[in-house]
mmJSON file of the N, C-alpha and C atoms, coordinates in Angstrom:
{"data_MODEL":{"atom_site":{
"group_PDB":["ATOM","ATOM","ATOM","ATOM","ATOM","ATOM","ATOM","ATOM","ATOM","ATOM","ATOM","ATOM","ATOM","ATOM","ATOM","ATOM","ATOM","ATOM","ATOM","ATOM","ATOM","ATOM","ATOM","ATOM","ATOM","ATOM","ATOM","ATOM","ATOM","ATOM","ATOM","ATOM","ATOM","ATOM","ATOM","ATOM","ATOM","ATOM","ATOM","ATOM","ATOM","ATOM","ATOM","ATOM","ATOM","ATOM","ATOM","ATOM","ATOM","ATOM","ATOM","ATOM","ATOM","ATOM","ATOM","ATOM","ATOM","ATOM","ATOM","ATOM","ATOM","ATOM","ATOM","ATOM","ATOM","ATOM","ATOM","ATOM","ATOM","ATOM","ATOM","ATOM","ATOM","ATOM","ATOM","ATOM","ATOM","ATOM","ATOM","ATOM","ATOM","ATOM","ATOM","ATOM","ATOM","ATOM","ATOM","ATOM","ATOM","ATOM","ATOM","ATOM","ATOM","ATOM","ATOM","ATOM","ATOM","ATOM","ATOM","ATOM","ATOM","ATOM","ATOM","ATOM","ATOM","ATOM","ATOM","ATOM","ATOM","ATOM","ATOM","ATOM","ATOM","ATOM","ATOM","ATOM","ATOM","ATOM","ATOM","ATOM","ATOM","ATOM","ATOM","ATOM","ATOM","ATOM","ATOM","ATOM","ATOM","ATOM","ATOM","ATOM","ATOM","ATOM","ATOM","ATOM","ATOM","ATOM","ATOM","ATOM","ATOM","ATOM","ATOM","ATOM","ATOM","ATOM","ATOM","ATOM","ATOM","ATOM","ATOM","ATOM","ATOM","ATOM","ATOM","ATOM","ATOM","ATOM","ATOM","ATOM","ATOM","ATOM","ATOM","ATOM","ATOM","ATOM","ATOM","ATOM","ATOM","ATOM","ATOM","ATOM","ATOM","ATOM","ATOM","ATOM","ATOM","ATOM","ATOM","ATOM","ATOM","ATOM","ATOM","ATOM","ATOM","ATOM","ATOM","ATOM","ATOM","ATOM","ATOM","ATOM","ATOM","ATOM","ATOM","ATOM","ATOM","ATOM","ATOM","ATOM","ATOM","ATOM","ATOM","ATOM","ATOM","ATOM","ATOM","ATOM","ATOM","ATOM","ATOM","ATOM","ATOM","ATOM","ATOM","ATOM","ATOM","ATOM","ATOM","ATOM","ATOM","ATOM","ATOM","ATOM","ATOM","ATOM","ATOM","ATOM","ATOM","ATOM","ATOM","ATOM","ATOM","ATOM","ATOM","ATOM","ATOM","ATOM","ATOM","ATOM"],
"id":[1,2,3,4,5,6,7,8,9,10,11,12,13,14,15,16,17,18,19,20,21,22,23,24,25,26,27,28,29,30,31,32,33,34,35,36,37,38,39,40,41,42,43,44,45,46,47,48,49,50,51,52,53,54,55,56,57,58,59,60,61,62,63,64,65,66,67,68,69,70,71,72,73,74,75,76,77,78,79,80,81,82,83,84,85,86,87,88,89,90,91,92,93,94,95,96,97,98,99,100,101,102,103,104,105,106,107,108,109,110,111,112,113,114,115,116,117,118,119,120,121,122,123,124,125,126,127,128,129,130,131,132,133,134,135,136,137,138,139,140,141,142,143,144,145,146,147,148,149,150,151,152,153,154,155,156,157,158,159,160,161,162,163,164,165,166,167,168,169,170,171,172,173,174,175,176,177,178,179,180,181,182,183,184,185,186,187,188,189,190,191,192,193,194,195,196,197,198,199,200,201,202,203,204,205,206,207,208,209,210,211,212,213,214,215,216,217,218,219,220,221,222,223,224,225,226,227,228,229,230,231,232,233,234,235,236,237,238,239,240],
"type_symbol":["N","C","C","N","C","C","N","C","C","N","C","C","N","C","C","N","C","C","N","C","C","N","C","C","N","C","C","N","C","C","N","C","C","N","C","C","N","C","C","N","C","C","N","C","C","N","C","C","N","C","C","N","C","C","N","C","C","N","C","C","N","C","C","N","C","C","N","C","C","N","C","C","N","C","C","N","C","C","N","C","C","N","C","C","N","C","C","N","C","C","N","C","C","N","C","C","N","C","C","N","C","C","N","C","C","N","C","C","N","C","C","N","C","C","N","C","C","N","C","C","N","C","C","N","C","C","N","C","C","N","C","C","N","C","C","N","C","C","N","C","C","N","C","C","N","C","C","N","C","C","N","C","C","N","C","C","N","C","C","N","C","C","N","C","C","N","C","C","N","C","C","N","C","C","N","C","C","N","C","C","N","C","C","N","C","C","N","C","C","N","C","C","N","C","C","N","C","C","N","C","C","N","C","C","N","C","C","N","C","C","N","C","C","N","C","C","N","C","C","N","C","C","N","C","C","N","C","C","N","C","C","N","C","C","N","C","C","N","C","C"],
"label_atom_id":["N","CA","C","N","CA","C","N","CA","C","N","CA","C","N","CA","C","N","CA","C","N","CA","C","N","CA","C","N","CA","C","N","CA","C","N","CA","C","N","CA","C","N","CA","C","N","CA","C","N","CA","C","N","CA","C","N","CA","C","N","CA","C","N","CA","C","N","CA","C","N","CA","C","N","CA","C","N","CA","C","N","CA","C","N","CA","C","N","CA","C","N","CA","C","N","CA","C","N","CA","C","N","CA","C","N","CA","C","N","CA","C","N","CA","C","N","CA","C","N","CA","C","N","CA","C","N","CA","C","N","CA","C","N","CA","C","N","CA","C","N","CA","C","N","CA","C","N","CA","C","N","CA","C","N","CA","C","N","CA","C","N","CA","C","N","CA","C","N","CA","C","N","CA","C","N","CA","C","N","CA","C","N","CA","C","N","CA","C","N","CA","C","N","CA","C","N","CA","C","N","CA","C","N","CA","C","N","CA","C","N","CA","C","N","CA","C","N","CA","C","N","CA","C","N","CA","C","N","CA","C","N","CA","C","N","CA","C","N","CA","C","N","CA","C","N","CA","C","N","CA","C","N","CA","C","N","CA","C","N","CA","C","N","CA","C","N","CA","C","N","CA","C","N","CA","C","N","CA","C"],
"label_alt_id":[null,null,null,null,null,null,null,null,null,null,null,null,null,null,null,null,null,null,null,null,null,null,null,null,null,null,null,null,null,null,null,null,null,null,null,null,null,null,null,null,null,null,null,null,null,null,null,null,null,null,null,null,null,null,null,null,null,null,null,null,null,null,null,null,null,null,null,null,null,null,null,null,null,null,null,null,null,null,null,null,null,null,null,null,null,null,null,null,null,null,null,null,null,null,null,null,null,null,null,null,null,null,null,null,null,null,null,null,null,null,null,null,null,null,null,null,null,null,null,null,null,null,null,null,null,null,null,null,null,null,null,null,null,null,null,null,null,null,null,null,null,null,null,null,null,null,null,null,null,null,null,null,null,null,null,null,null,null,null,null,null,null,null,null,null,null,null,null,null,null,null,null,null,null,null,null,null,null,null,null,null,null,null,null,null,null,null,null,null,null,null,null,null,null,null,null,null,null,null,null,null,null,null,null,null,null,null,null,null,null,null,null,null,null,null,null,null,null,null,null,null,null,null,null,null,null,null,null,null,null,null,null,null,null,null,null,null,null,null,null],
"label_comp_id":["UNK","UNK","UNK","UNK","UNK","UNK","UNK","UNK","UNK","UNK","UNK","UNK","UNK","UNK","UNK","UNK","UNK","UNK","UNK","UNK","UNK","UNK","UNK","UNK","UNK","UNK","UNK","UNK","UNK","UNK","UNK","UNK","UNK","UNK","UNK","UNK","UNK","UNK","UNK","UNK","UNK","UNK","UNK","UNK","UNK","UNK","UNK","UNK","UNK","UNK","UNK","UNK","UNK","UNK","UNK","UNK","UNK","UNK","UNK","UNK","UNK","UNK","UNK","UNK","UNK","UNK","UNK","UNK","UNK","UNK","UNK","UNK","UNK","UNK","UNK","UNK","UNK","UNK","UNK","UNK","UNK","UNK","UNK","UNK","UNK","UNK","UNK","UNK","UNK","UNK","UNK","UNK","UNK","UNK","UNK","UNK","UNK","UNK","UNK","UNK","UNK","UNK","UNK","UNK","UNK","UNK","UNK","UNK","UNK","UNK","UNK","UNK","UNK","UNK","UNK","UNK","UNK","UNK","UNK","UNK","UNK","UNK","UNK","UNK","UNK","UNK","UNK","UNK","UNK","UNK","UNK","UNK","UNK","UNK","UNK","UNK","UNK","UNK","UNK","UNK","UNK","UNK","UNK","UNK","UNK","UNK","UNK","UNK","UNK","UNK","UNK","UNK","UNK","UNK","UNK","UNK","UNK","UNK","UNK","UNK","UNK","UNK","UNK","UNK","UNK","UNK","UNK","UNK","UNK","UNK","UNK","UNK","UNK","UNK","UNK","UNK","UNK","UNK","UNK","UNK","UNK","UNK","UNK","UNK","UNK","UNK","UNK","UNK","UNK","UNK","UNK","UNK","UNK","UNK","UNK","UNK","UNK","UNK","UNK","UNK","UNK","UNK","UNK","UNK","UNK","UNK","UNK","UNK","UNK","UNK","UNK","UNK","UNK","UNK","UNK","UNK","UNK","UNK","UNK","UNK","UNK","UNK","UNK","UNK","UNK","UNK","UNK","UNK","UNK","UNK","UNK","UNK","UNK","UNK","UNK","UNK","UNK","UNK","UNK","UNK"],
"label_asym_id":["A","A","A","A","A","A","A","A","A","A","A","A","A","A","A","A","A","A","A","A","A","A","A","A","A","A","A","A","A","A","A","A","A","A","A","A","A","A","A","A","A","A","A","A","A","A","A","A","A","A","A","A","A","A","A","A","A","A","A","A","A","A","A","A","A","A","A","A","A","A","A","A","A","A","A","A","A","A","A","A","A","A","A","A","A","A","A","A","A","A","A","A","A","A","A","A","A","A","A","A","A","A","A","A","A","A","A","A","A","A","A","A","A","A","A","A","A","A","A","A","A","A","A","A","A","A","A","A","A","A","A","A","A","A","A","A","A","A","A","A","A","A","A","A","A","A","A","A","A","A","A","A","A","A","A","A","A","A","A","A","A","A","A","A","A","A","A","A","A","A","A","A","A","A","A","A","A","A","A","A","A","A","A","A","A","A","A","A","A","A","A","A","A","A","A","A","A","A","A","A","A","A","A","A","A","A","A","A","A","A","A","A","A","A","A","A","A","A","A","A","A","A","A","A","A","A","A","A","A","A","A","A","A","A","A","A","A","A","A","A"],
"label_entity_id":["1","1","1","1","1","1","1","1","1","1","1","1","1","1","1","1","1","1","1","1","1","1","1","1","1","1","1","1","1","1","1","1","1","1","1","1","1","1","1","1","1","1","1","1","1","1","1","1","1","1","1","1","1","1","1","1","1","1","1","1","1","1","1","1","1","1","1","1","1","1","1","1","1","1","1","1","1","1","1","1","1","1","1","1","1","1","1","1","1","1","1","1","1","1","1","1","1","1","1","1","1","1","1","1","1","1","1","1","1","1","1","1","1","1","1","1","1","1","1","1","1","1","1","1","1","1","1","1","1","1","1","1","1","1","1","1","1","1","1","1","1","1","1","1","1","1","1","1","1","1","1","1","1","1","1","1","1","1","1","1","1","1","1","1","1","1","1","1","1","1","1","1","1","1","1","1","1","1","1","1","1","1","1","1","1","1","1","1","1","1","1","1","1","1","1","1","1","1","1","1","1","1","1","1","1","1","1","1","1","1","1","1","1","1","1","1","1","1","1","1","1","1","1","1","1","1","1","1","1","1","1","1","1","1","1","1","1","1","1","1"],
"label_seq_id":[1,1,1,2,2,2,3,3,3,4,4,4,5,5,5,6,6,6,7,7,7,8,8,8,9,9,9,10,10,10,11,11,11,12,12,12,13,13,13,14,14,14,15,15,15,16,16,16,17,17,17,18,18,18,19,19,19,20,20,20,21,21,21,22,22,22,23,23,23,24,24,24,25,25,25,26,26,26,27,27,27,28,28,28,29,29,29,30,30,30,31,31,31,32,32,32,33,33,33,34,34,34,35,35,35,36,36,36,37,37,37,38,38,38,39,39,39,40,40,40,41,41,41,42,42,42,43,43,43,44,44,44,45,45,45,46,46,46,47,47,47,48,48,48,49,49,49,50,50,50,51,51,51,52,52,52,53,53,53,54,54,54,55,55,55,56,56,56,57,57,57,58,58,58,59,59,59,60,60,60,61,61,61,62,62,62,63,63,63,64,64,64,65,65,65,66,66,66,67,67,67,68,68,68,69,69,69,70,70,70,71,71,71,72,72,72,73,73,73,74,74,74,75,75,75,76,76,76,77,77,77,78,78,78,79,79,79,80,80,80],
"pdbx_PDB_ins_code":[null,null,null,null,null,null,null,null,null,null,null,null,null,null,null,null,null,null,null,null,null,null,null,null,null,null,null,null,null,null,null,null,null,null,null,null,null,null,null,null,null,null,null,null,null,null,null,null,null,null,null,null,null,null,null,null,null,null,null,null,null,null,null,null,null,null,null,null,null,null,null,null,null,null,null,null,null,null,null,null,null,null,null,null,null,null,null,null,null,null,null,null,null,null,null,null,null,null,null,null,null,null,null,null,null,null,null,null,null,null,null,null,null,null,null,null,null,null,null,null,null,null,null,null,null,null,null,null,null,null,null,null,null,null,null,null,null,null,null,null,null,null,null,null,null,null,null,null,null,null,null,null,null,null,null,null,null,null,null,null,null,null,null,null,null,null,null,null,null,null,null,null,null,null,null,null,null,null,null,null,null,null,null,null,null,null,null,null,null,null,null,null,null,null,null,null,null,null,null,null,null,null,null,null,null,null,null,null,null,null,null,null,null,null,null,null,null,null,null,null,null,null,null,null,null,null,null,null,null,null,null,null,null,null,null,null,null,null,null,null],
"Cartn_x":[29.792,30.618,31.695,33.014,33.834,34.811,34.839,35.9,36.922,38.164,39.637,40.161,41.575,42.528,43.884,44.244,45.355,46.389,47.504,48.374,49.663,49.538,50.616,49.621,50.807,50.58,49.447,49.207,48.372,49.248,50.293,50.846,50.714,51.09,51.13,49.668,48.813,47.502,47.072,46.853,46.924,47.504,48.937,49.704,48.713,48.494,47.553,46.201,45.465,44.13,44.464,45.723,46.012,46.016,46.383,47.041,45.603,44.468,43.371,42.653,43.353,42.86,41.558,41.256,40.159,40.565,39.477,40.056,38.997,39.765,38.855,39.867,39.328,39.638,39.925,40.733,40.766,40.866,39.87,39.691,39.66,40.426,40.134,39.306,38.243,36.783,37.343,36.974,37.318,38.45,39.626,40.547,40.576,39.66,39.988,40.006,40.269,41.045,39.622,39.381,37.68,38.408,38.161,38.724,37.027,36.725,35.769,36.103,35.815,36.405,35.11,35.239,34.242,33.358,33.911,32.624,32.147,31.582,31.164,31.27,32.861,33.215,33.398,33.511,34.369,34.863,36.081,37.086,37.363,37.271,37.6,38.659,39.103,40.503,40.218,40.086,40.413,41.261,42.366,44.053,44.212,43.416,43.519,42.681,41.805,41.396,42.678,42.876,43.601,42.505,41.219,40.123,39.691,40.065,38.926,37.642,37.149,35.607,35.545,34.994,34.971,33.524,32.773,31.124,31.279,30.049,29.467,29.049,28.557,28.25,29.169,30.407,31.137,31.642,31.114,31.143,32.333,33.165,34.572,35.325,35.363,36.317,36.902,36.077,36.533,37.305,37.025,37.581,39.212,38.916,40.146,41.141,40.417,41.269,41.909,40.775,41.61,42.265,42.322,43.421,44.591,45.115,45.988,46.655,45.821,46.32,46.612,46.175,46.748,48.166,48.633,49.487,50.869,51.828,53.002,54.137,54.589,55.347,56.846,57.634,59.069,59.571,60.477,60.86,62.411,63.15,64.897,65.13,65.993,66.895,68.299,68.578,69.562,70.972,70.584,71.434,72.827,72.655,74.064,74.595],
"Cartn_y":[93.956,93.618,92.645,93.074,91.864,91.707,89.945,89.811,88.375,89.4,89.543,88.965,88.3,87.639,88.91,88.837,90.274,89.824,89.042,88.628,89.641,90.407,91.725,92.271,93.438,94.099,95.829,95.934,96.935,98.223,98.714,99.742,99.508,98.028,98.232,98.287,97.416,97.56,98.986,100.454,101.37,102.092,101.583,102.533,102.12,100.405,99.97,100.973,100.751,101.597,103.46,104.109,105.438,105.336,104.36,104.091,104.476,103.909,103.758,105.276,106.616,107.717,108.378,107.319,107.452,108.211,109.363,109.826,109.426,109.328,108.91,108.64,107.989,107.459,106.356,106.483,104.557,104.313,103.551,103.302,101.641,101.464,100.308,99.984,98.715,98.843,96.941,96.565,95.465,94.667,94.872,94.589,94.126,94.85,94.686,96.033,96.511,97.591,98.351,99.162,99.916,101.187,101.122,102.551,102.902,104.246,104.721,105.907,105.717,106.849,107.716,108.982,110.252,110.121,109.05,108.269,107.326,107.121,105.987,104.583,104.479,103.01,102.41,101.289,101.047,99.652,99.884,98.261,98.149,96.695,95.978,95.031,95.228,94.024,93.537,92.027,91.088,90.627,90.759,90.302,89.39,88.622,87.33,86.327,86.809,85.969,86.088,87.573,88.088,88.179,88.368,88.558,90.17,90.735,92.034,91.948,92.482,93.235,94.35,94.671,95.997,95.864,97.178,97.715,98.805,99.518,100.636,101.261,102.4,102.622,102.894,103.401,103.907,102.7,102.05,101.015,100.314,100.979,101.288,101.063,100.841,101.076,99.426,98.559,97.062,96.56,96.828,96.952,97.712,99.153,99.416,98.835,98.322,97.622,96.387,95.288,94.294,94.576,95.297,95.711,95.946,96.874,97.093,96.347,95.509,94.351,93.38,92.943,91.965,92.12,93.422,94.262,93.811,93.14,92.947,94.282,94.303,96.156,95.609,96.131,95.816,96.479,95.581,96.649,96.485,97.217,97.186,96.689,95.895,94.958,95.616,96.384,97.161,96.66,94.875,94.562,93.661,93.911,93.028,93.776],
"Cartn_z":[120.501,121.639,121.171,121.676,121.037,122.455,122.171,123.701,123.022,123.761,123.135,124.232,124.234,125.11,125.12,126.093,126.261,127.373,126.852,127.96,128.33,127.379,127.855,129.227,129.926,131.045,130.691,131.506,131.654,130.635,131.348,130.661,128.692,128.545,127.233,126.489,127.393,126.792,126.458,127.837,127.5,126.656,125.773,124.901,123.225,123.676,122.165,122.205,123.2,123.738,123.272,123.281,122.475,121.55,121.099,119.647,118.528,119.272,118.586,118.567,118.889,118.783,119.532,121.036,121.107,122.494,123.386,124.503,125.476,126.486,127.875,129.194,130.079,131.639,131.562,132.632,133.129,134.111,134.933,136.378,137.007,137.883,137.836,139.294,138.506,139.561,139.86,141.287,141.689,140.89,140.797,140.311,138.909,138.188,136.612,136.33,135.149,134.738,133.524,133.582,132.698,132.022,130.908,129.458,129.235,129.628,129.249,128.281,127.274,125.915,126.01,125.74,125.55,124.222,123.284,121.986,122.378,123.391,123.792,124.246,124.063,123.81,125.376,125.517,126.7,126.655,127.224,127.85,128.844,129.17,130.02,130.379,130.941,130.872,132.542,132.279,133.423,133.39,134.151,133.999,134.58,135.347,135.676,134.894,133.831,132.754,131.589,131.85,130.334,129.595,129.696,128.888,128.736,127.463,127.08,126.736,127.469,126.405,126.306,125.032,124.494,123.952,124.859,124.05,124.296,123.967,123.964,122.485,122.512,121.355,120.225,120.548,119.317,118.692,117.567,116.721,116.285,116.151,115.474,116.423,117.798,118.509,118.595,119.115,119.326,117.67,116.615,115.231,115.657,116.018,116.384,117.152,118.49,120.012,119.391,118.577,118.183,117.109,116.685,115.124,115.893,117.191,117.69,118.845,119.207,120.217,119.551,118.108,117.034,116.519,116.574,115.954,116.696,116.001,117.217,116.89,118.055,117.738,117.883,117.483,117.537,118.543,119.244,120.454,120.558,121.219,121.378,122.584,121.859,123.414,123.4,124.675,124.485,125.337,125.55,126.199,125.721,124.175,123.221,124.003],
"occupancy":[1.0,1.0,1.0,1.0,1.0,1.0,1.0,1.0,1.0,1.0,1.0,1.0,1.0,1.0,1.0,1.0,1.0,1.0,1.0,1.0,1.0,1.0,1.0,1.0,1.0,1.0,1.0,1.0,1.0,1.0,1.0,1.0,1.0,1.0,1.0,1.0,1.0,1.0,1.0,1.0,1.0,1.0,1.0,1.0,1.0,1.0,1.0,1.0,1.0,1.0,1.0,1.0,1.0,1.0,1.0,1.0,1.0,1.0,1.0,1.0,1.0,1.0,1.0,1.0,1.0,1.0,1.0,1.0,1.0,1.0,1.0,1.0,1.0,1.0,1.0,1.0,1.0,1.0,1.0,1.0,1.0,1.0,1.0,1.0,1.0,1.0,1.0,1.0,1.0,1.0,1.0,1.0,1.0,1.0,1.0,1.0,1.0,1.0,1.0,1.0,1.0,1.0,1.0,1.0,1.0,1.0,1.0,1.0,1.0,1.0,1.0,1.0,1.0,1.0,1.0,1.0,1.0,1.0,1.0,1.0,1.0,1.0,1.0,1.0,1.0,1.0,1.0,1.0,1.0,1.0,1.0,1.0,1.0,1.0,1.0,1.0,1.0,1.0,1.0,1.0,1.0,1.0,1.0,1.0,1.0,1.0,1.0,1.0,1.0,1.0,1.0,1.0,1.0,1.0,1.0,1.0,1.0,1.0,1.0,1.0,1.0,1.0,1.0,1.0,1.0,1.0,1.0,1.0,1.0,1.0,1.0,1.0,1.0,1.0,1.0,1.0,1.0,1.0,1.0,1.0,1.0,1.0,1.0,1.0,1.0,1.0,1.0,1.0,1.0,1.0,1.0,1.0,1.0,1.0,1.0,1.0,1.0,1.0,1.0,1.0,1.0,1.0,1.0,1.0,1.0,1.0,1.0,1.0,1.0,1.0,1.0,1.0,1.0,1.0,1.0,1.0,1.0,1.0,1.0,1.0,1.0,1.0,1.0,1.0,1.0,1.0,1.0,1.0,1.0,1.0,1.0,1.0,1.0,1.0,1.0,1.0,1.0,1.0,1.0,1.0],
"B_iso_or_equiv":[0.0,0.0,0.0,0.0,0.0,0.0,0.0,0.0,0.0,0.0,0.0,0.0,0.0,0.0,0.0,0.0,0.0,0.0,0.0,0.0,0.0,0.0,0.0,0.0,0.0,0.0,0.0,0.0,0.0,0.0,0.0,0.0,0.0,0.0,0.0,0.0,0.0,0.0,0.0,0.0,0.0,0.0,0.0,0.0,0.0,0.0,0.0,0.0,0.0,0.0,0.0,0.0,0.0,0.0,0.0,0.0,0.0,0.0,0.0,0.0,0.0,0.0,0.0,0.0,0.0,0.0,0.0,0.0,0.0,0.0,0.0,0.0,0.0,0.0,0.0,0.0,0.0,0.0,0.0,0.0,0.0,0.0,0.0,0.0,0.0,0.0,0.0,0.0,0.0,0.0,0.0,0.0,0.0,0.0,0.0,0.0,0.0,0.0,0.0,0.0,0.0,0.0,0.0,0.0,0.0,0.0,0.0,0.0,0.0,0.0,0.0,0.0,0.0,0.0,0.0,0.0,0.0,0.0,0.0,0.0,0.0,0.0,0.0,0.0,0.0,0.0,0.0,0.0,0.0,0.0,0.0,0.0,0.0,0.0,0.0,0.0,0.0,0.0,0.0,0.0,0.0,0.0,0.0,0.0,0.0,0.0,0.0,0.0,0.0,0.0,0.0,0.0,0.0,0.0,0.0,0.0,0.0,0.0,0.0,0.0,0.0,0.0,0.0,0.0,0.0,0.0,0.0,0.0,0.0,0.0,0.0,0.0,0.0,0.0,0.0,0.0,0.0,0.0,0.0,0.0,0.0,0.0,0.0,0.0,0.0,0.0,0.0,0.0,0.0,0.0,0.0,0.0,0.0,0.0,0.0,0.0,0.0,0.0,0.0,0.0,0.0,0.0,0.0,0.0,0.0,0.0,0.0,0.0,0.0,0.0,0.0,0.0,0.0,0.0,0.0,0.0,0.0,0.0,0.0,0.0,0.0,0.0,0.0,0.0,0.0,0.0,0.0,0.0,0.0,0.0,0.0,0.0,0.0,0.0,0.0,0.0,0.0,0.0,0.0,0.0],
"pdbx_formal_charge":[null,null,null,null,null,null,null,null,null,null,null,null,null,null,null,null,null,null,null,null,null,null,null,null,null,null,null,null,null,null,null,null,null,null,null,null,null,null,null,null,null,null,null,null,null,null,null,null,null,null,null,null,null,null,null,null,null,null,null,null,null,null,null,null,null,null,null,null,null,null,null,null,null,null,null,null,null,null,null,null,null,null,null,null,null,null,null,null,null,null,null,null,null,null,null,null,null,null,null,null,null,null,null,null,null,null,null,null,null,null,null,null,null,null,null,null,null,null,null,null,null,null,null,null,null,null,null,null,null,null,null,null,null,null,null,null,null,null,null,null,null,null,null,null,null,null,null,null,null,null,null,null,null,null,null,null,null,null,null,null,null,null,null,null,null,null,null,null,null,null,null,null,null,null,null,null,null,null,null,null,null,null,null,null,null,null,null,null,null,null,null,null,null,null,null,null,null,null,null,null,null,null,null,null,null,null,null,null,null,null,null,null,null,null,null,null,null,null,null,null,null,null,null,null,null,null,null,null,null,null,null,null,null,null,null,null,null,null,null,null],
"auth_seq_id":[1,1,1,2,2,2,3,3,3,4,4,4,5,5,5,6,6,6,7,7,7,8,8,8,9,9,9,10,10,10,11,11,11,12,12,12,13,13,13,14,14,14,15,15,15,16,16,16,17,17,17,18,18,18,19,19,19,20,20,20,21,21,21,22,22,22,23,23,23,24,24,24,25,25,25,26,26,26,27,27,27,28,28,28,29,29,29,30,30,30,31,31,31,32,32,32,33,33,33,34,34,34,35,35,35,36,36,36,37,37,37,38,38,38,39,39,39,40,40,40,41,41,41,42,42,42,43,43,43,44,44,44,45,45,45,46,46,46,47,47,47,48,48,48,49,49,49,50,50,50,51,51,51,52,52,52,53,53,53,54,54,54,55,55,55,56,56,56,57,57,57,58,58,58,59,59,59,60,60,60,61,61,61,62,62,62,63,63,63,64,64,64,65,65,65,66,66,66,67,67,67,68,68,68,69,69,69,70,70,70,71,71,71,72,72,72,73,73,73,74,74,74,75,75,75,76,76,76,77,77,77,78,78,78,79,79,79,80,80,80],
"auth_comp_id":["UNK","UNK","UNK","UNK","UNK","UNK","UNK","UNK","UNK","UNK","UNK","UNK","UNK","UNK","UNK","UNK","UNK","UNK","UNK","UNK","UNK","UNK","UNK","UNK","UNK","UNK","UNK","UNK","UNK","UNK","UNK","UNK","UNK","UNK","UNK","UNK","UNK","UNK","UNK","UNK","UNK","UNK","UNK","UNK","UNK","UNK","UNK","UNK","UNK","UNK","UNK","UNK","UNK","UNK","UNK","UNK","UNK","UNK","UNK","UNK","UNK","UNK","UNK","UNK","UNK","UNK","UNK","UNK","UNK","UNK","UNK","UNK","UNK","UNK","UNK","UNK","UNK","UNK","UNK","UNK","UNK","UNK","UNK","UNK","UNK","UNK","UNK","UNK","UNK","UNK","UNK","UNK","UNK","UNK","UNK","UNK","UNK","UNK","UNK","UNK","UNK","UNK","UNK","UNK","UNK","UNK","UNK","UNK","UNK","UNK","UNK","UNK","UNK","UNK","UNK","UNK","UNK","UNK","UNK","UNK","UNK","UNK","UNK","UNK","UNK","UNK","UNK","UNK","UNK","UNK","UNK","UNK","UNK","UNK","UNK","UNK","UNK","UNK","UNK","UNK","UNK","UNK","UNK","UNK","UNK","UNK","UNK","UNK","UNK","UNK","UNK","UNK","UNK","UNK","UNK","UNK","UNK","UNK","UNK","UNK","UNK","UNK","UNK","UNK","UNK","UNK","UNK","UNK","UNK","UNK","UNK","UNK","UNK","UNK","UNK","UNK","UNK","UNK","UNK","UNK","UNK","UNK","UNK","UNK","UNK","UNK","UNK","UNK","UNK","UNK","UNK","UNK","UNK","UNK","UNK","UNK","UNK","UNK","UNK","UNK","UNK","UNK","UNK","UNK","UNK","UNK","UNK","UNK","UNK","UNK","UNK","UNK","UNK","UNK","UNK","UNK","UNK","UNK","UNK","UNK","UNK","UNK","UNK","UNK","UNK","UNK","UNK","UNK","UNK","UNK","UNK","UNK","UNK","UNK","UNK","UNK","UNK","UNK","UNK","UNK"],
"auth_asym_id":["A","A","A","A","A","A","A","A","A","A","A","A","A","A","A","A","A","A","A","A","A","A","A","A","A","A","A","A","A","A","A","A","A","A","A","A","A","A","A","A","A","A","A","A","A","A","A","A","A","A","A","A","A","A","A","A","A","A","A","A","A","A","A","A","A","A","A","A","A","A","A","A","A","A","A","A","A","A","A","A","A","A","A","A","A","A","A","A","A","A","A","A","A","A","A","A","A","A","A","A","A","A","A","A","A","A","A","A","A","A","A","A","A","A","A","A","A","A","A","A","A","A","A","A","A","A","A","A","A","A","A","A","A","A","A","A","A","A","A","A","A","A","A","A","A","A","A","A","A","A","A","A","A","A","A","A","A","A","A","A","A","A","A","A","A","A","A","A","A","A","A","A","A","A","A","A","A","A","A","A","A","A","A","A","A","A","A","A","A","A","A","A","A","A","A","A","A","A","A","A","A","A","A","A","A","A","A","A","A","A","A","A","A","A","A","A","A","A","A","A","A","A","A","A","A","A","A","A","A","A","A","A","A","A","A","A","A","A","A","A"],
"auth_atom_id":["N","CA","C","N","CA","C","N","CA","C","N","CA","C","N","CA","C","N","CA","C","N","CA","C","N","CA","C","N","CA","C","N","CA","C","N","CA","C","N","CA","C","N","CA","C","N","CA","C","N","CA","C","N","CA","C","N","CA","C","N","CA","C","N","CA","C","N","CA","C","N","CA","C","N","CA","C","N","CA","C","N","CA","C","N","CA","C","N","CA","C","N","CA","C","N","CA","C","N","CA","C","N","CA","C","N","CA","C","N","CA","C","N","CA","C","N","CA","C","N","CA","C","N","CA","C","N","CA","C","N","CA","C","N","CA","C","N","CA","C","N","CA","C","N","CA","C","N","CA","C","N","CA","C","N","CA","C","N","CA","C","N","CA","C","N","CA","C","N","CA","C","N","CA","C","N","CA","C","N","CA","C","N","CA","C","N","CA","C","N","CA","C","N","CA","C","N","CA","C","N","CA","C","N","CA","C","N","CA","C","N","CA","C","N","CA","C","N","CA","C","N","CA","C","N","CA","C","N","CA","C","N","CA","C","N","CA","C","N","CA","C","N","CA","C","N","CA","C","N","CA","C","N","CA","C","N","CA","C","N","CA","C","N","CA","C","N","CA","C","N","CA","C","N","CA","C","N","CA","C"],
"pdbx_PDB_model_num":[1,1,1,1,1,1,1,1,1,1,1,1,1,1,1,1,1,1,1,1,1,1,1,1,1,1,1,1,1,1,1,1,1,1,1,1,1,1,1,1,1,1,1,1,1,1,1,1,1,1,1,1,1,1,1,1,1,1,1,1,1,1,1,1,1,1,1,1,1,1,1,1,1,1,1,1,1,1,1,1,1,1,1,1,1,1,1,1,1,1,1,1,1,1,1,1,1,1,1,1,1,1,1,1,1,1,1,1,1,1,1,1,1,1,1,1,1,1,1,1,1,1,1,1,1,1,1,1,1,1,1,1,1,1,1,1,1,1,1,1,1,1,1,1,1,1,1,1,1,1,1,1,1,1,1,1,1,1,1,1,1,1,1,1,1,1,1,1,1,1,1,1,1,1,1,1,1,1,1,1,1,1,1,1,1,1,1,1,1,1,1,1,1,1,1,1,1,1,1,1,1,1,1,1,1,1,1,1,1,1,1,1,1,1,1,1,1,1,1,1,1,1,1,1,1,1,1,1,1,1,1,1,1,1,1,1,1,1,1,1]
}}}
């Protein structure tokens, strides 16, 4: 089980959460946000902690989530 801090918004969390190759749902249950992947894994994001947890069985996945939420992405400011 590993629990992660996530102050970006939902949309981007989900694009890191693809990133990691894994497939599943995402539902959100009493206003936190749940990734249930079809290997077992699952996340959690409380956006008013900004706190993830990530368990379940597929081992690899919280390795993956924080490898890609660590990851800063370059983005374009298209407003020069």
């Amino acid at each position: 089980m590993a629990n992660l801090k996530w102050a970006g918004g939902l949309e981007e969390l989900r694009a890191a959460v693809d990133r990691t190759g894994r497939i599943g749902d995402w539902i959100e249950v009493d206003g936190h946000h749940v990734f249930r992947a079809v290997e077992g894994g699952v996340l959690t994001w409380y956006s008013k902690t900004k706190t993830v947890l990530v368990q379940g069985s597929d081992e690899g996945f919280a390795a993956a989530v924080d490898a890609e939420i660590r990851t800063p992405r370059a983005t374009l400011n298209f407003d020069d």
